[in-house]
Each structure stands twice: as structure tokens, then as C-alpha cells.
C-alpha positions in Angstrom: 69.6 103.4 72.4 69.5 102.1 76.3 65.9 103.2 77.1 67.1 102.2 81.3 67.0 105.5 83.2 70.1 105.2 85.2 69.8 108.6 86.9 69.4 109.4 90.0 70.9 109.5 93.9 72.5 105.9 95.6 73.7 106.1 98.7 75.4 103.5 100.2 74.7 101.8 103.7 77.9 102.7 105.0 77.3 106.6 103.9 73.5 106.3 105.4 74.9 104.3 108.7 77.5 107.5 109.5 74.9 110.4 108.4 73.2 111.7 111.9 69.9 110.4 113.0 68.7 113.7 111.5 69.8 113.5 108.3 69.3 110.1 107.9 65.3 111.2 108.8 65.4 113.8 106.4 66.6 111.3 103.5 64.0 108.8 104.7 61.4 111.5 104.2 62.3 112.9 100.8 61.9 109.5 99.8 59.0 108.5 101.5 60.3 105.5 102.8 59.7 104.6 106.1 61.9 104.6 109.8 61.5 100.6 109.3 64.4 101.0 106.5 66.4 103.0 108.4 66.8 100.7 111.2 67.5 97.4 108.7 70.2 99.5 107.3 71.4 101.0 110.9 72.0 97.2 111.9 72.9 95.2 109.0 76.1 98.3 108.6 76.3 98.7 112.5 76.8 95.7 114.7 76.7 97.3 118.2 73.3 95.4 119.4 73.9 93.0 121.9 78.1 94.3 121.7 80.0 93.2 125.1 81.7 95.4 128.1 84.7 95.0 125.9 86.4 96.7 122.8 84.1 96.8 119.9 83.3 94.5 117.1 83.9 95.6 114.0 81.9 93.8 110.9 84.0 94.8 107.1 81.3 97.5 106.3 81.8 99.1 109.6 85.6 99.1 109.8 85.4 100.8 106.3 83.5 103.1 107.5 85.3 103.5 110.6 88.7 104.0 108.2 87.2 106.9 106.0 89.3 109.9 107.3 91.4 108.7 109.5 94.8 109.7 109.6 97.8 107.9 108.0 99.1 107.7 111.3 95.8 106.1 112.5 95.9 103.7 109.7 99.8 102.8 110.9 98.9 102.1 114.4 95.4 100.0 113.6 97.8 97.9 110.8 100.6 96.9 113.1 98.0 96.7 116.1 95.9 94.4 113.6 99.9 92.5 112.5 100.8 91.4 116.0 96.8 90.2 116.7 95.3 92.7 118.3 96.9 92.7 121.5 99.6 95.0 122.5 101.5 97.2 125.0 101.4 101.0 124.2 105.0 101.0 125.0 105.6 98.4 122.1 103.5 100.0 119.4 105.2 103.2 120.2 108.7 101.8 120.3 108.0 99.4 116.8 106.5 102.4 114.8 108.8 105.4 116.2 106.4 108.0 115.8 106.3 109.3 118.8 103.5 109.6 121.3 100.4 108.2 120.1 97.8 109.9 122.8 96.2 111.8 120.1 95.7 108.6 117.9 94.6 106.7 121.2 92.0 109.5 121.8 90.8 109.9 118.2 90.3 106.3 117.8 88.2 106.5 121.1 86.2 109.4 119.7 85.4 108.1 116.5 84.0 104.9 117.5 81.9 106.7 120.2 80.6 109.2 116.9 79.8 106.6 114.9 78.0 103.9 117.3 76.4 106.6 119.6 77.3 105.0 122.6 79.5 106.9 125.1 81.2 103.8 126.3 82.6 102.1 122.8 86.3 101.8 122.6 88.2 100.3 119.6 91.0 98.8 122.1 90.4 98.2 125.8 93.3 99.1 127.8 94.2 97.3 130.9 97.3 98.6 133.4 99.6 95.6 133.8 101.2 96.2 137.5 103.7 93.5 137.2 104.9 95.4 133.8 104.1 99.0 134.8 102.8 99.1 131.1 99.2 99.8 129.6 98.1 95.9 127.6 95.8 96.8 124.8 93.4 94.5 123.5 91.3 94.2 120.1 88.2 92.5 119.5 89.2 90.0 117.3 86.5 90.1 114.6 87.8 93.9 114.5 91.3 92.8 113.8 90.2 90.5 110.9 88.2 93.1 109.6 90.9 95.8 109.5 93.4 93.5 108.8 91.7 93.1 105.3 91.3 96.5 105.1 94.7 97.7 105.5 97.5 95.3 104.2 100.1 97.3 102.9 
């Protein structure tokens, strides 16, 4: 008879890292452990200290947790964004997928990134007008493009 008591709650970094500061407070305290934990946790899952003006970088536990519940269609776009390297025209990812318009993905992707890193400027792909094209270039950090491209082969 196994006499280890394997009972119990875990909860994952990735699940603490996208629970709100609130709950993730509320955890801390039913547990008694301190705010110290919660900030090793908060930055070993989320890498947005010292993140540039540019799109975001995305470690592997963060663009797993930046996947959870995203749409197919979401996970479409980011996997042929992530195929050509990370750097696109709307116009071609539009045209290569034919799914039609993608301005609620675009937006989505916008809000979720800004949800889970808490800062109001975050974008997963920085968009640039090209006035010579008359098209919108899209870039992708590239240590998010590695990260998802893991994440999402087909």
C-alpha cells in the first residue's frame, strides 16, 4: 500500500500567470504563501519586463497560454503567419488562407495579449502601412514565431 498522499490542488504557472491579480492574491492567501511567489511565477511564465516598443515576445509557456481558447481561425492565421516568418502583408494572409476578412482575428489577437500582459500597448504583430504598396506589413517578434511555430505545426 502507497502510504504517499497524492491529494490535493496543483496549479500550473501558466493557469496562475492568466488568473487576475485578485485571484491570484486569493490563492496566495489560502495558502499562506507569500506575494514574493507570486511575482517569481508572474515572470518566469510572463516575459513582458524590459519587452520593446515592438510586437511582443512570446517565451513557450506564454504562447501556450496565449493559444488556450483561441479560435481555429486564430490558430490558422498565427500558423501560416508563424510558416512564412513572421512577417506579412494583411493582403497576403487574407488571400493565402481565403477566409475572408480577418479584422476580428486581428482585433482578438490585440485584445488577448493586452488581457494577459496588462499592458494597454502589447500587440502580437506590429503593423506598419507600406505607401509604396498601399498595403498594411505585419511583423512578428521572432522568439514569438519560434514559440508558436512549435506550438502549432499541423
Amino acid at each position: 500500500m502507497n502510504s504517499q498522499d497524492n491529494s490535493g490542488l496543483f496549479i500550473s504557472s501558466i493557469a496562475f500567470a492568466s488568473m487576475s491579480k485578485r485571484a491570484q492574491d486569493a490563492v496566495l492567501e489560502a495558502t499562506g504563501l507569500s506575494s514574493a511567489f507570486r511575482e517569481i511565477v508572474s515572470k518566469k511564465s510572463i516575459p513582458f519586463d524590459e519587452q520593446d516598443d515592438g510586437p511582443f515576445a512570446m517565451d513557450q509557456d506564454f504562447a501556450k497560454l496565449f493559444l488556450e481558447n483561441c479560435s481555429p481561425k486564430t490558430k490558422k492565421v498565427l500558423q501560416h503567419f508563424c510558416s512564412v516568418g513572421g512577417s506579412a502583408t494583411g493582403k497576403e494572409i487574407e488571400d493565402a488562407l481565403g477566409i475572408g476578412s480577418l479584422r476580428g482575428v486581428w482585433s482578438g489577437l490585440t485584445t488577448r495579449i493586452r488581457k494577459l500582459t496588462g499592458n494597454p500597448k502589447a500587440v502580437v504583430i506590429d503593423w506598419i502601412w507600406d505607401d509604396e504598396k498601399e498595403v498594411w506589413d505585419g511583423q512578428m517578434h521572432r522568439e514569438t514565431v519560434k514559440s508558436l511555430s512549435g506550438l502549432l505545426k499541423a
